[in-house]
Structures are given as structure tokens and as C-alpha cells.
CHARMM-style PDB file with segment names, atoms N, HN, CA, C and O in Angstrom:
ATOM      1  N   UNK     1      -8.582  14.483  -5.171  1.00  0.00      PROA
ATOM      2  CA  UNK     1      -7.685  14.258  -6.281  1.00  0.00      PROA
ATOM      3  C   UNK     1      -8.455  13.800  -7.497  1.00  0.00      PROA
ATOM      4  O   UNK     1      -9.680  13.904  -7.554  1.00  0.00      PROA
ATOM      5  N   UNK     2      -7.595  13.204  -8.633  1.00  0.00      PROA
ATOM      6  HN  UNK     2      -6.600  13.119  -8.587  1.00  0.00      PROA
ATOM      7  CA  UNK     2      -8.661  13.070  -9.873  1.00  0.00      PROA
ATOM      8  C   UNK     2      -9.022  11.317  -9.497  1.00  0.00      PROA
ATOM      9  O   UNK     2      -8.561  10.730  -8.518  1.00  0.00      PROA
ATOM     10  N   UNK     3      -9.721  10.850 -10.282  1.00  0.00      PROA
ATOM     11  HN  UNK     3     -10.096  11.327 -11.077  1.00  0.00      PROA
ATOM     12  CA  UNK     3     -10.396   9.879 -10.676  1.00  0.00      PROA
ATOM     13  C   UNK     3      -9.419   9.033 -10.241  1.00  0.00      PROA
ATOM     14  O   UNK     3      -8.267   9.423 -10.430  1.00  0.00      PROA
ATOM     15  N   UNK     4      -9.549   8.146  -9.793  1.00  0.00      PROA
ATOM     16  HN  UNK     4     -10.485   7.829  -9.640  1.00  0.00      PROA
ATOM     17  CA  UNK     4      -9.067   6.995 -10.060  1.00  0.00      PROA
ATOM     18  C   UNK     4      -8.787   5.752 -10.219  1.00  0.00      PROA
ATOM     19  O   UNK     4      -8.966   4.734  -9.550  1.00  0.00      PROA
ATOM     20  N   UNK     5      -8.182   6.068 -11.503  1.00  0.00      PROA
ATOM     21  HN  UNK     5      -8.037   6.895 -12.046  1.00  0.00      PROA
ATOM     22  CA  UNK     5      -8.095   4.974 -12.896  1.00  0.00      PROA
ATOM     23  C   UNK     5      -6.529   4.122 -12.972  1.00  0.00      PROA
ATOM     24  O   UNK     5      -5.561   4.045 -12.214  1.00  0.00      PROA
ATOM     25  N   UNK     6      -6.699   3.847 -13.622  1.00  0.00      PROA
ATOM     26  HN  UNK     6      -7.485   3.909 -14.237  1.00  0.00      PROA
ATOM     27  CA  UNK     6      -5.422   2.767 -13.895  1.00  0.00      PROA
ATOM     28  C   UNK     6      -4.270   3.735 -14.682  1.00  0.00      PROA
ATOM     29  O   UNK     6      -4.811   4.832 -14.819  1.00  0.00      PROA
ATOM     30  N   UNK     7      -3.164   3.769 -15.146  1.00  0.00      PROA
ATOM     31  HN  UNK     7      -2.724   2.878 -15.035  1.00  0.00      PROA
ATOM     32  CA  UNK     7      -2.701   5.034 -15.849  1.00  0.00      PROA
ATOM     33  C   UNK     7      -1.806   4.203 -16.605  1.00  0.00      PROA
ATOM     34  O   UNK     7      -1.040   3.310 -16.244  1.00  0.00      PROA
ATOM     35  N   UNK     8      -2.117   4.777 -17.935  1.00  0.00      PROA
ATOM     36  HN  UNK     8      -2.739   5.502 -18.229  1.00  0.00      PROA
ATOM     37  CA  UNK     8      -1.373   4.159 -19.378  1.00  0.00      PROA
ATOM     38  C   UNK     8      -0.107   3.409 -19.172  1.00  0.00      PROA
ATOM     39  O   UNK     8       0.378   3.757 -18.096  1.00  0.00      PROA
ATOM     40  N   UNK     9       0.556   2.597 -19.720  1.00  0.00      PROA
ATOM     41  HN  UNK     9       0.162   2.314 -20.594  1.00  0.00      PROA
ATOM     42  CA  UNK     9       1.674   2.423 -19.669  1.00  0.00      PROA
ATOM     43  C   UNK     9       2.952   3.349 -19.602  1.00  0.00      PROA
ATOM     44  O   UNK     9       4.024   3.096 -19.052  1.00  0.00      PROA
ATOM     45  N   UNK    10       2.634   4.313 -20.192  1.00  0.00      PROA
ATOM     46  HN  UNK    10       1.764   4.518 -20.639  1.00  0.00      PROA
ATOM     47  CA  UNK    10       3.549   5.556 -20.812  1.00  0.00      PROA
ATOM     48  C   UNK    10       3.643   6.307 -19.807  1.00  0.00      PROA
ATOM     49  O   UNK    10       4.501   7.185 -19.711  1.00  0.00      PROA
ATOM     50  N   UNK    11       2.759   6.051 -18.922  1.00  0.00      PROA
ATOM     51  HN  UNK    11       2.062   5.338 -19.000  1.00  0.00      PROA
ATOM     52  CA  UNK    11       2.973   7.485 -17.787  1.00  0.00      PROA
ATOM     53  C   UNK    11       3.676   6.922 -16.483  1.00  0.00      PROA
ATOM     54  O   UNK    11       4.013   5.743 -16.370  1.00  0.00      PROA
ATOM     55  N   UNK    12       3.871   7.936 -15.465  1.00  0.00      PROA
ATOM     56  HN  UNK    12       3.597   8.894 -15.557  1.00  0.00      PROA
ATOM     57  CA  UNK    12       4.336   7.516 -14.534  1.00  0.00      PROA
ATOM     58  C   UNK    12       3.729   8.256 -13.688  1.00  0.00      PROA
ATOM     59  O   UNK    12       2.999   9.242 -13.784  1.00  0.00      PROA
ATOM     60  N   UNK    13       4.341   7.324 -12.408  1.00  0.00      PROA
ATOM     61  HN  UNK    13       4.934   6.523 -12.330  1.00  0.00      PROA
ATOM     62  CA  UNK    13       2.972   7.361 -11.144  1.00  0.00      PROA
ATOM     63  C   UNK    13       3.764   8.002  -9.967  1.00  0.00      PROA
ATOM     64  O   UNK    13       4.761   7.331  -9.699  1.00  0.00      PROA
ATOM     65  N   UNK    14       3.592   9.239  -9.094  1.00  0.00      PROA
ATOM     66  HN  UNK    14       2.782   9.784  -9.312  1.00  0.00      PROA
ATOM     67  CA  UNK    14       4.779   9.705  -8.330  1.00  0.00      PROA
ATOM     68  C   UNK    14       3.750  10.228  -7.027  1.00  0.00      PROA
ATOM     69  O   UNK    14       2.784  10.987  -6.956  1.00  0.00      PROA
ATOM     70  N   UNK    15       4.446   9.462  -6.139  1.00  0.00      PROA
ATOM     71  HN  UNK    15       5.231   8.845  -6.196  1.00  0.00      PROA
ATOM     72  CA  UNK    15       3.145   9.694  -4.798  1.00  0.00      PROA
ATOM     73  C   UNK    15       3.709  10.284  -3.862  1.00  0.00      PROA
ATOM     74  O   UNK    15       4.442   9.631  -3.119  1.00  0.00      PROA
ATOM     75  N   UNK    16       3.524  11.596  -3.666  1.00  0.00      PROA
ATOM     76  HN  UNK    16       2.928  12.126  -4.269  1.00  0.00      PROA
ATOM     77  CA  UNK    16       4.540  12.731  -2.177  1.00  0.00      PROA
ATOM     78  C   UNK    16       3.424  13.107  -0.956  1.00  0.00      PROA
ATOM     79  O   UNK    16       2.206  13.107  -1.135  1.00  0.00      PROA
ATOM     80  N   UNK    17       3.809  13.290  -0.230  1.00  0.00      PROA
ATOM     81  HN  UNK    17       4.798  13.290  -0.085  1.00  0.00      PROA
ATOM     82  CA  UNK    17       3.029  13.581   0.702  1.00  0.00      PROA
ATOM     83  C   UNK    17       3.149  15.583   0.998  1.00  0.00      PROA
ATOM     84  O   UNK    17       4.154  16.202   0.648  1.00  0.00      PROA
ATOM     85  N   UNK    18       2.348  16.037   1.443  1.00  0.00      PROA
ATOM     86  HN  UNK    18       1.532  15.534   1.727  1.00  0.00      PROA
ATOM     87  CA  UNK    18       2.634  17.560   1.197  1.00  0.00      PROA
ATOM     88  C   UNK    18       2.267  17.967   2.861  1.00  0.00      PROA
ATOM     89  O   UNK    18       1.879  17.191   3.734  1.00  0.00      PROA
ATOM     90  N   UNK    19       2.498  19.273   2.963  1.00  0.00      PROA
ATOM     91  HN  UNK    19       2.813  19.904   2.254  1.00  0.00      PROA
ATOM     92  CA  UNK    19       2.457  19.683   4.654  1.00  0.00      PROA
ATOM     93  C   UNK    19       1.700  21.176   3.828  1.00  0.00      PROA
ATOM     94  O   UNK    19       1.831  21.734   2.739  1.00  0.00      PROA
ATOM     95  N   UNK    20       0.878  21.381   5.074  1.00  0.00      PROA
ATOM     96  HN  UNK    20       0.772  20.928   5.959  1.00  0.00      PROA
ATOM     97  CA  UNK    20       0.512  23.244   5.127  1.00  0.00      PROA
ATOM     98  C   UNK    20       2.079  23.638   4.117  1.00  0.00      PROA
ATOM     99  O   UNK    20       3.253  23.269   4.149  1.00  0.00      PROA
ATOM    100  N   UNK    21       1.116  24.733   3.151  1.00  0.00      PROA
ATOM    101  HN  UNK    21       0.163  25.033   3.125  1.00  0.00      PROA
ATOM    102  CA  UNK    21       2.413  25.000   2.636  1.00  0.00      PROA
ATOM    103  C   UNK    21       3.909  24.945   1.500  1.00  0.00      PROA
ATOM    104  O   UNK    21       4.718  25.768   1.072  1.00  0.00      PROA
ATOM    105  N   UNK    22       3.718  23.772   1.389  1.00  0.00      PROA
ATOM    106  HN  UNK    22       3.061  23.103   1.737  1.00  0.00      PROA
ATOM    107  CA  UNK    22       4.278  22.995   0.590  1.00  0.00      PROA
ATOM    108  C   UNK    22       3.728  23.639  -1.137  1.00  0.00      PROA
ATOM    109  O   UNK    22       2.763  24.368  -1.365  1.00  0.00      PROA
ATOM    110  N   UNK    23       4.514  23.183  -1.926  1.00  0.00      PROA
ATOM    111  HN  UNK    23       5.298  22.591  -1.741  1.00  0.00      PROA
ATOM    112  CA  UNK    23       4.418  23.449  -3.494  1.00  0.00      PROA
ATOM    113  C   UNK    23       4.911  22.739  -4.014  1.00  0.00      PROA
ATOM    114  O   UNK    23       6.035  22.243  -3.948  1.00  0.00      PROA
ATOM    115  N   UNK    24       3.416  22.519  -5.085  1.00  0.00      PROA
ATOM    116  HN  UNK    24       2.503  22.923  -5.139  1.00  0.00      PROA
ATOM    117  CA  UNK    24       4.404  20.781  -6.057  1.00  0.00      PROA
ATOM    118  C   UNK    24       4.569  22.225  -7.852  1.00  0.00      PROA
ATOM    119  O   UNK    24       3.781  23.114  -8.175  1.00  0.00      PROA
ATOM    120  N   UNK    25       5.343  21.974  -8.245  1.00  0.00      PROA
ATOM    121  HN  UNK    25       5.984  21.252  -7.983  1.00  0.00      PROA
ATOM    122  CA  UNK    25       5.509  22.608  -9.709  1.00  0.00      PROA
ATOM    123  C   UNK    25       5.880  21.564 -10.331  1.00  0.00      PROA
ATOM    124  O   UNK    25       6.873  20.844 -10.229  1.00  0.00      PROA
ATOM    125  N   UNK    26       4.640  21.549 -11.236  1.00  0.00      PROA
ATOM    126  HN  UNK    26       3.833  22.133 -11.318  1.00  0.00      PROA
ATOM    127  CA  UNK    26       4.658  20.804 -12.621  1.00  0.00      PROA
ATOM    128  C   UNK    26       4.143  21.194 -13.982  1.00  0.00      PROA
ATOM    129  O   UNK    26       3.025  21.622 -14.266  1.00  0.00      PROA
ATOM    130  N   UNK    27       5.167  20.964 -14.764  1.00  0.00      PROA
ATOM    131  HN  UNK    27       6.076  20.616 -14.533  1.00  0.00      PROA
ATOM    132  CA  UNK    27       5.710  21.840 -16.282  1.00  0.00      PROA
ATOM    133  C   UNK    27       4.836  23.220 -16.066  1.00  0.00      PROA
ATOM    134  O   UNK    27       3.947  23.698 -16.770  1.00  0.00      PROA
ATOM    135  N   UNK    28       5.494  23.745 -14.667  1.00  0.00      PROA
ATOM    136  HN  UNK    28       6.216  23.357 -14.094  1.00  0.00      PROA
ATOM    137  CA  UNK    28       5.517  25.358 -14.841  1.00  0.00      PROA
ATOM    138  C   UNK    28       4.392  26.000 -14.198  1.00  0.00      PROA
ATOM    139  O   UNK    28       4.259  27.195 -13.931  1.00  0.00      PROA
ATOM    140  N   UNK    29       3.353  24.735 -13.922  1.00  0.00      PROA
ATOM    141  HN  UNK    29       3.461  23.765 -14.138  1.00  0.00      PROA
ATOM    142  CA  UNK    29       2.524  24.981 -13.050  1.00  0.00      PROA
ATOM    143  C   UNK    29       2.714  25.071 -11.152  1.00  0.00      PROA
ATOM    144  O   UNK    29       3.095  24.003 -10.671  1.00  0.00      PROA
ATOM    145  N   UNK    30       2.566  25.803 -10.502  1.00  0.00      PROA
ATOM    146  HN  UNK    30       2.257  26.670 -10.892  1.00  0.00      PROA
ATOM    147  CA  UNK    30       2.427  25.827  -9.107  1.00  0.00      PROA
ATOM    148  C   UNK    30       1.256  25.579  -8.027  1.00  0.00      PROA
ATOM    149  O   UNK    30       0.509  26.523  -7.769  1.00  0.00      PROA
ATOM    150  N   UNK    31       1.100  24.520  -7.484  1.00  0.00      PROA
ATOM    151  HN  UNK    31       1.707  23.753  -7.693  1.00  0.00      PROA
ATOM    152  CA  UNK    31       0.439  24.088  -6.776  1.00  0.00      PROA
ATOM    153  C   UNK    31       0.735  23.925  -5.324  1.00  0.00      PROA
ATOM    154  O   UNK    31       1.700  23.239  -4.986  1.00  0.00      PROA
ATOM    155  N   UNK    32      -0.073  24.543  -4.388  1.00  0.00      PROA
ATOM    156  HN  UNK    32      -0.857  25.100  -4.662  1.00  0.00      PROA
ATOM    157  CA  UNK    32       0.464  24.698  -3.291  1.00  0.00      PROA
ATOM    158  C   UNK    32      -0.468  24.554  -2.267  1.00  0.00      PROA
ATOM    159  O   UNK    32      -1.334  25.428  -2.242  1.00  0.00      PROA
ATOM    160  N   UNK    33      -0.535  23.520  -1.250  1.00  0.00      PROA
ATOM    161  HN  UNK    33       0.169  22.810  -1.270  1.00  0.00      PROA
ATOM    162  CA  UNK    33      -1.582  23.223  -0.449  1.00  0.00      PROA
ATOM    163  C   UNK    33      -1.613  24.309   0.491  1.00  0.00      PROA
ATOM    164  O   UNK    33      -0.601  24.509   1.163  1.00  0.00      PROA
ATOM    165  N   UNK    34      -2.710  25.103   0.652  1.00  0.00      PROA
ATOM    166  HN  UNK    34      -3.532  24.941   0.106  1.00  0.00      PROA
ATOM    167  CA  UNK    34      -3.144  26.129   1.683  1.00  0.00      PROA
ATOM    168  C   UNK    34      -3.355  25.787   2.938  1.00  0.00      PROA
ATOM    169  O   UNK    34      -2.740  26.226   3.910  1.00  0.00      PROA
ATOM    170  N   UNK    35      -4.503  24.748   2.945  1.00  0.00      PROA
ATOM    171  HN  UNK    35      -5.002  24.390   2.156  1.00  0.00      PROA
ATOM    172  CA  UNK    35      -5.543  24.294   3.974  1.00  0.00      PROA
ATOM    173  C   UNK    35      -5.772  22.486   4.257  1.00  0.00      PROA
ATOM    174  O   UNK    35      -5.906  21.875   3.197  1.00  0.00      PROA
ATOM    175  N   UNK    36      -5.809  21.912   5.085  1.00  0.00      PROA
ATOM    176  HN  UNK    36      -5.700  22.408   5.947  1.00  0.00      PROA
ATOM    177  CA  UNK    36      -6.112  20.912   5.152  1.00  0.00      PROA
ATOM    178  C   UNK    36      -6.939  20.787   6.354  1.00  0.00      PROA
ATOM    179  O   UNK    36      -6.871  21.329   7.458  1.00  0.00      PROA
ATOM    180  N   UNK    37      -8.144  19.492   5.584  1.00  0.00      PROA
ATOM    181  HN  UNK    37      -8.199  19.052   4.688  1.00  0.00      PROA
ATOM    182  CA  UNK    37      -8.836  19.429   7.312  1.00  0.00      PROA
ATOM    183  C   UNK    37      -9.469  18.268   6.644  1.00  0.00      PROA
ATOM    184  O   UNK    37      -9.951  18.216   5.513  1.00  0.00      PROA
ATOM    185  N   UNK    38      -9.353  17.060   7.831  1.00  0.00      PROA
ATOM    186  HN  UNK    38      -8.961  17.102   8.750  1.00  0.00      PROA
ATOM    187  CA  UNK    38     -10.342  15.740   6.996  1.00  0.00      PROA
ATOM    188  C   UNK    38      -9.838  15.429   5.702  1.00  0.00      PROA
ATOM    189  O   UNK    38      -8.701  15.757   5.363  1.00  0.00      PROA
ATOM    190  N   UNK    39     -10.643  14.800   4.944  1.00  0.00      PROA
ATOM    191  HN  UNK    39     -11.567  14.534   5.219  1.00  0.00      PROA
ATOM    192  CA  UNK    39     -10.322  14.351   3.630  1.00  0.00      PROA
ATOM    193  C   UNK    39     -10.467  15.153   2.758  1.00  0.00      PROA
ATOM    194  O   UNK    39     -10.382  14.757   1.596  1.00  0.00      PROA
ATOM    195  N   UNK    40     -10.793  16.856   3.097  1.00  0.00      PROA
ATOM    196  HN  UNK    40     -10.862  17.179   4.041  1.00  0.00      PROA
ATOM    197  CA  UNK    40     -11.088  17.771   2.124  1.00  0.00      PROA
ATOM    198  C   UNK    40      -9.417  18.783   1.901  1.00  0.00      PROA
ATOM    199  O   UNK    40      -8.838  18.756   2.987  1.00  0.00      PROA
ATOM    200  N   UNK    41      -8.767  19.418   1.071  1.00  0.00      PROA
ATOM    201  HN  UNK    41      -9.237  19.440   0.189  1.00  0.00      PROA
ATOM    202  CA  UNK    41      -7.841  20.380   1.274  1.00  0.00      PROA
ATOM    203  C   UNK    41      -8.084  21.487  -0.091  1.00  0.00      PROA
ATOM    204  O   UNK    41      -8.667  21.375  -1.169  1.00  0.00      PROA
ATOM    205  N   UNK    42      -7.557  22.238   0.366  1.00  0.00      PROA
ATOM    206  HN  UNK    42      -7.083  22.329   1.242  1.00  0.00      PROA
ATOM    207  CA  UNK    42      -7.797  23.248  -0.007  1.00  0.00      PROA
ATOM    208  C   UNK    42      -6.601  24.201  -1.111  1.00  0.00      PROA
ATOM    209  O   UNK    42      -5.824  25.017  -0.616  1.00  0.00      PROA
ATOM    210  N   UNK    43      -6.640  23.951  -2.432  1.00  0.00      PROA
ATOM    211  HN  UNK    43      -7.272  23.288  -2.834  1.00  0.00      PROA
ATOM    212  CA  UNK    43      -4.843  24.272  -3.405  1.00  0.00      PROA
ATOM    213  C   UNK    43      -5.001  25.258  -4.050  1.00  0.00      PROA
ATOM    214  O   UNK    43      -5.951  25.478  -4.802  1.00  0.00      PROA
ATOM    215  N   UNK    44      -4.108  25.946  -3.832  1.00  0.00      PROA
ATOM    216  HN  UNK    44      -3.336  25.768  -3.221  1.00  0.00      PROA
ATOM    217  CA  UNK    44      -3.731  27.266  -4.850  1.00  0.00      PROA
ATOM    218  C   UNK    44      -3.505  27.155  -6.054  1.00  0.00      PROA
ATOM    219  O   UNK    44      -2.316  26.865  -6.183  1.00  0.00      PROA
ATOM    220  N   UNK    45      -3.957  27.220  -6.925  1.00  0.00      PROA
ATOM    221  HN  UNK    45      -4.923  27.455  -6.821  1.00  0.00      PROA
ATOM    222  CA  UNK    45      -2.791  26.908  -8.282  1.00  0.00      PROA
ATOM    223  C   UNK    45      -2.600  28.073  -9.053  1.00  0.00      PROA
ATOM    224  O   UNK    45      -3.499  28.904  -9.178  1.00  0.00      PROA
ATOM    225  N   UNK    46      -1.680  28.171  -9.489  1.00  0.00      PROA
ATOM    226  HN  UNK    46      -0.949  27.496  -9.387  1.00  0.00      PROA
ATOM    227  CA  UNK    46      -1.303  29.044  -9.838  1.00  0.00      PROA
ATOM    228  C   UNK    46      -0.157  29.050 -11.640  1.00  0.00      PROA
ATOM    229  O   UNK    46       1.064  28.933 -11.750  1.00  0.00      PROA
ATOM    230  N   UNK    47      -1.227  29.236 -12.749  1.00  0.00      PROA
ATOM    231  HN  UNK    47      -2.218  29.332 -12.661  1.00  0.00      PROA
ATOM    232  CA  UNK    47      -1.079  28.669 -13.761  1.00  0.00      PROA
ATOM    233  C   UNK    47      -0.880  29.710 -15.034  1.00  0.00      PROA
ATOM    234  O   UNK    47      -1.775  30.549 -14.936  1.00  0.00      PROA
ATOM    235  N   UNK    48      -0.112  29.960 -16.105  1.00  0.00      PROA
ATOM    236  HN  UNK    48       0.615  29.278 -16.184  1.00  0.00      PROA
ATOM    237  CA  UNK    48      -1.189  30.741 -17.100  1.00  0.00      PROA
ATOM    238  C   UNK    48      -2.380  31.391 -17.522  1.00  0.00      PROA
ATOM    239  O   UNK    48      -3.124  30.422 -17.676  1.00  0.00      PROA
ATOM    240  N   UNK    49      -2.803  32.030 -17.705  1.00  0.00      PROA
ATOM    241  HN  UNK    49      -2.199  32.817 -17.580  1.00  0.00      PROA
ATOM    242  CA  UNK    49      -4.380  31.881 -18.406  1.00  0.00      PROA
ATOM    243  C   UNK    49      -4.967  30.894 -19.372  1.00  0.00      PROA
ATOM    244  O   UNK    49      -6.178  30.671 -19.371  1.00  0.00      PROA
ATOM    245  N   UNK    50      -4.197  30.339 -20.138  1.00  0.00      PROA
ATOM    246  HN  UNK    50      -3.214  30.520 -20.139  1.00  0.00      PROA
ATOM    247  CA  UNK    50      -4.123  29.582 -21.146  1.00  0.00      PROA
ATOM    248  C   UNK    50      -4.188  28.423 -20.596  1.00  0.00      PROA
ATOM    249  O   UNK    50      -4.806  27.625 -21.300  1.00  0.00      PROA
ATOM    250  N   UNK    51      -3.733  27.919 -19.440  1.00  0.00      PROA
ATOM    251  HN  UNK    51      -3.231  28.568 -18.868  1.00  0.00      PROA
ATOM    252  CA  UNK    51      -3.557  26.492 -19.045  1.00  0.00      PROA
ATOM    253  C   UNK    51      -5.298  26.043 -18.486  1.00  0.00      PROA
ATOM    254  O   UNK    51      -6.240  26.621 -17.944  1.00  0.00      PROA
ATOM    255  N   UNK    52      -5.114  25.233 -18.796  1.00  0.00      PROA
ATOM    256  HN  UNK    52      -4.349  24.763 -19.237  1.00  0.00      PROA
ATOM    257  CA  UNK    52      -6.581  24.553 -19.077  1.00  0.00      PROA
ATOM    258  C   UNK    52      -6.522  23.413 -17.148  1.00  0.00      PROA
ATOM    259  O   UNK    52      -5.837  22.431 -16.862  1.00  0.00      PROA
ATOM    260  N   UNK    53      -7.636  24.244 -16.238  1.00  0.00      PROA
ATOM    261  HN  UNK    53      -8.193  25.041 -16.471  1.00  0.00      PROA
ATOM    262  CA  UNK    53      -7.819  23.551 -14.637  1.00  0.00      PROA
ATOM    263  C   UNK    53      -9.099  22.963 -14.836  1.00  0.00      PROA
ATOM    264  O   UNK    53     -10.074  23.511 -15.349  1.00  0.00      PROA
ATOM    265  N   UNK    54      -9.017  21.732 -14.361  1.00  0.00      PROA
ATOM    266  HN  UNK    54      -8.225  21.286 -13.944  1.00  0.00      PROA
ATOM    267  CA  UNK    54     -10.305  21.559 -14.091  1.00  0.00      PROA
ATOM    268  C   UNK    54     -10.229  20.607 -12.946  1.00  0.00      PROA
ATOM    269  O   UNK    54      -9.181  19.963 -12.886  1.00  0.00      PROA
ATOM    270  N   UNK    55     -10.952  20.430 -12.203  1.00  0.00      PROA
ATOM    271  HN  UNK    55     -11.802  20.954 -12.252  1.00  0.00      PROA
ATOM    272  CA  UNK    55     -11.513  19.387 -11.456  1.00  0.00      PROA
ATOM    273  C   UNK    55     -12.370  18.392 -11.413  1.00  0.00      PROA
ATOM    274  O   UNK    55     -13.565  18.606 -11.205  1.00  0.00      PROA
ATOM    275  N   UNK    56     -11.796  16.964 -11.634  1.00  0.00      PROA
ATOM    276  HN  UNK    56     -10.826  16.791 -11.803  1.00  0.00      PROA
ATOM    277  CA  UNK    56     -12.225  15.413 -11.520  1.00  0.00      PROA
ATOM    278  C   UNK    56     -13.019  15.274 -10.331  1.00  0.00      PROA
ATOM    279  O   UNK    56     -12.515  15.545  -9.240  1.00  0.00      PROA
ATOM    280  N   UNK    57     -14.322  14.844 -10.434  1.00  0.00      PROA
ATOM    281  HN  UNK    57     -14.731  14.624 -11.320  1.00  0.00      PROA
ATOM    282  CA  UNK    57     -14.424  14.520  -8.888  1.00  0.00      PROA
ATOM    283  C   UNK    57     -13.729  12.982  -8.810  1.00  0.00      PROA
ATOM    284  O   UNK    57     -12.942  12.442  -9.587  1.00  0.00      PROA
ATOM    285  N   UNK    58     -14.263  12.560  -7.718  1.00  0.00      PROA
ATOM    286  HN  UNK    58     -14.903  12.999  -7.087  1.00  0.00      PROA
ATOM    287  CA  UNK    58     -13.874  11.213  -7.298  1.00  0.00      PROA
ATOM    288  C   UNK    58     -14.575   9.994  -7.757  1.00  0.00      PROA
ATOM    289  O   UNK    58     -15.455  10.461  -8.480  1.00  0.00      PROA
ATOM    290  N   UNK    59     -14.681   8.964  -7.764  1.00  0.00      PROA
ATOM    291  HN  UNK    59     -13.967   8.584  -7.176  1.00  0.00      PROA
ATOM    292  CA  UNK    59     -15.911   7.943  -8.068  1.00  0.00      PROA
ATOM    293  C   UNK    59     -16.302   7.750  -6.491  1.00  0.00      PROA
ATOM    294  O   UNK    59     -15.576   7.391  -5.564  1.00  0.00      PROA
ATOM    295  N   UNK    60     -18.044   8.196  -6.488  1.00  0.00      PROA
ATOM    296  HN  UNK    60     -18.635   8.488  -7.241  1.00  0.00      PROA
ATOM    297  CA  UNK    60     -18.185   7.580  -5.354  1.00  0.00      PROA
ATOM    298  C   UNK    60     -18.073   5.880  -5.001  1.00  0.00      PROA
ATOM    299  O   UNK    60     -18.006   4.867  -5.697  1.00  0.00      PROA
ATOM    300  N   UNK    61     -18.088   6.103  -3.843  1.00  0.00      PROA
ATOM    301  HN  UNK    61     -18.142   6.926  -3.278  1.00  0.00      PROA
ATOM    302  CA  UNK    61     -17.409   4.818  -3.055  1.00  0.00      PROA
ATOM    303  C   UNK    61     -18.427   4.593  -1.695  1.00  0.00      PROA
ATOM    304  O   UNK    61     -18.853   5.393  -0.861  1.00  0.00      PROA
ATOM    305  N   UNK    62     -18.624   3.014  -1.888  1.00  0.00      PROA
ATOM    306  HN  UNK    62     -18.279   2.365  -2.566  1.00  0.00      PROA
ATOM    307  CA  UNK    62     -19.274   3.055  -0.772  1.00  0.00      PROA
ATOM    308  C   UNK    62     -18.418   2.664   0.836  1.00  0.00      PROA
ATOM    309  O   UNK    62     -17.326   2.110   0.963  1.00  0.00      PROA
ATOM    310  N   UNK    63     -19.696   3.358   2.339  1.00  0.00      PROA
ATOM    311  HN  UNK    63     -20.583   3.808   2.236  1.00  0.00      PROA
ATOM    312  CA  UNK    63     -18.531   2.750   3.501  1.00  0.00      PROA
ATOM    313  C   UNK    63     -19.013   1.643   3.466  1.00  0.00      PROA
ATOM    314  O   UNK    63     -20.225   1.506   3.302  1.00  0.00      PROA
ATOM    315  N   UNK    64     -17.990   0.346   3.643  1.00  0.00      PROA
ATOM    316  HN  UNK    64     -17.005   0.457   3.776  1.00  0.00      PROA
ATOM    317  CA  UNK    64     -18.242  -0.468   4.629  1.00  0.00      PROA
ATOM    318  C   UNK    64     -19.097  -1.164   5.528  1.00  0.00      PROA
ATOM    319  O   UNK    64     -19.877  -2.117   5.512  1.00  0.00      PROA
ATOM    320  N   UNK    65     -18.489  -0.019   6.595  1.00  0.00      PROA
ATOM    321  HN  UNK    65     -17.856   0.755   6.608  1.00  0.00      PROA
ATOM    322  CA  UNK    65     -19.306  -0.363   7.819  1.00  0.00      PROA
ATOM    323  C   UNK    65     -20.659   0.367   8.423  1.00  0.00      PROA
ATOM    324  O   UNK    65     -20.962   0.455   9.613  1.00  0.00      PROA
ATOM    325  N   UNK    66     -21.712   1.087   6.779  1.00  0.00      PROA
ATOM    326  HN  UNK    66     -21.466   1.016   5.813  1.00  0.00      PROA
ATOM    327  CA  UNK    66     -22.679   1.862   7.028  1.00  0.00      PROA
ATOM    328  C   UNK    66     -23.829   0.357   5.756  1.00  0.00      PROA
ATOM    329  O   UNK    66     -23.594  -0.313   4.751  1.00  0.00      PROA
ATOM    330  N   UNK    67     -24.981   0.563   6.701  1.00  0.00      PROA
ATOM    331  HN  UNK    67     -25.172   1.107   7.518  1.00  0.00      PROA
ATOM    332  CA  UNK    67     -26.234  -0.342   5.675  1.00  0.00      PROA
ATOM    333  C   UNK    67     -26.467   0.472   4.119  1.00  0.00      PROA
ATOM    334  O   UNK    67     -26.809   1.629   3.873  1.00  0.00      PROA
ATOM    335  N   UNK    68     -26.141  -0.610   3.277  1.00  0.00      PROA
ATOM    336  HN  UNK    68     -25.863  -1.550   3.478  1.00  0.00      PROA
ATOM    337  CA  UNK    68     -26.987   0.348   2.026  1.00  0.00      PROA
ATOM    338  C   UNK    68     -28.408   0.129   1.622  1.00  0.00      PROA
ATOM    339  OT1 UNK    68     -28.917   0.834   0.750  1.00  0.00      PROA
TER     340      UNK     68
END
């Protein structure tokens, strides 16, 4: 997923859970989880040409319970 940050006051925060399958549409965009395995999945999207995709990575993070 994207970054994450704290999110403006102005916005709002909406947390769903999705299955094989599933489609989230937002303002017209279609997103639809294909694949899941582990912490990786795999989304269709399906957008305009014009609509501007990109992908956030994550902030890495350290484990725990591994020596740094």
C-alpha cells in the first residue's frame, strides 16, 4: 500500500478488507485484487489513460525479533 503517513485533517480514512476478486471503485477508478500470497498482492487497475498510477513503496521497517 502507499506510505504511511498521518493524513490531513480534510481527508478521510476508510479501512475494508478485500477477498480474491473483490473491486474497490474510486472516482471511477477500478481496482480489483487478483492475487494474494504473504504480504505481497497482486491489483488490476483499471483507469483512463489520463489518470495518473503510481506506486509508493513502503518505509522500510525494521523486524524485531532479527539482530541489526
Amino acid at each position: 500500500m502507499a506510505q504511511a503517513t498521518a493524513s490531513p485533517p480534510d481527508m478521510r480514512r476508510i479501512f475494508m478488507e478485500l477477498r480474491t476478486g473483490d473491486v474497490l471503485e474510486v472516482g471511477g477508478v477500478r481496482i480489483q485484487l487478483e492475487y494474494k500470497k504473504g504480504q505481497a498482492a497482486r491489483m488490476v487497475i483499471a483507469a483512463a489513460p489520463d489518470t495518473c498510477v503510481r506506486k509508493i513503496a513502503a518505509a522500510p521497517r525494521s523486524v524485531p525479533s532479527l539482530p541489526s
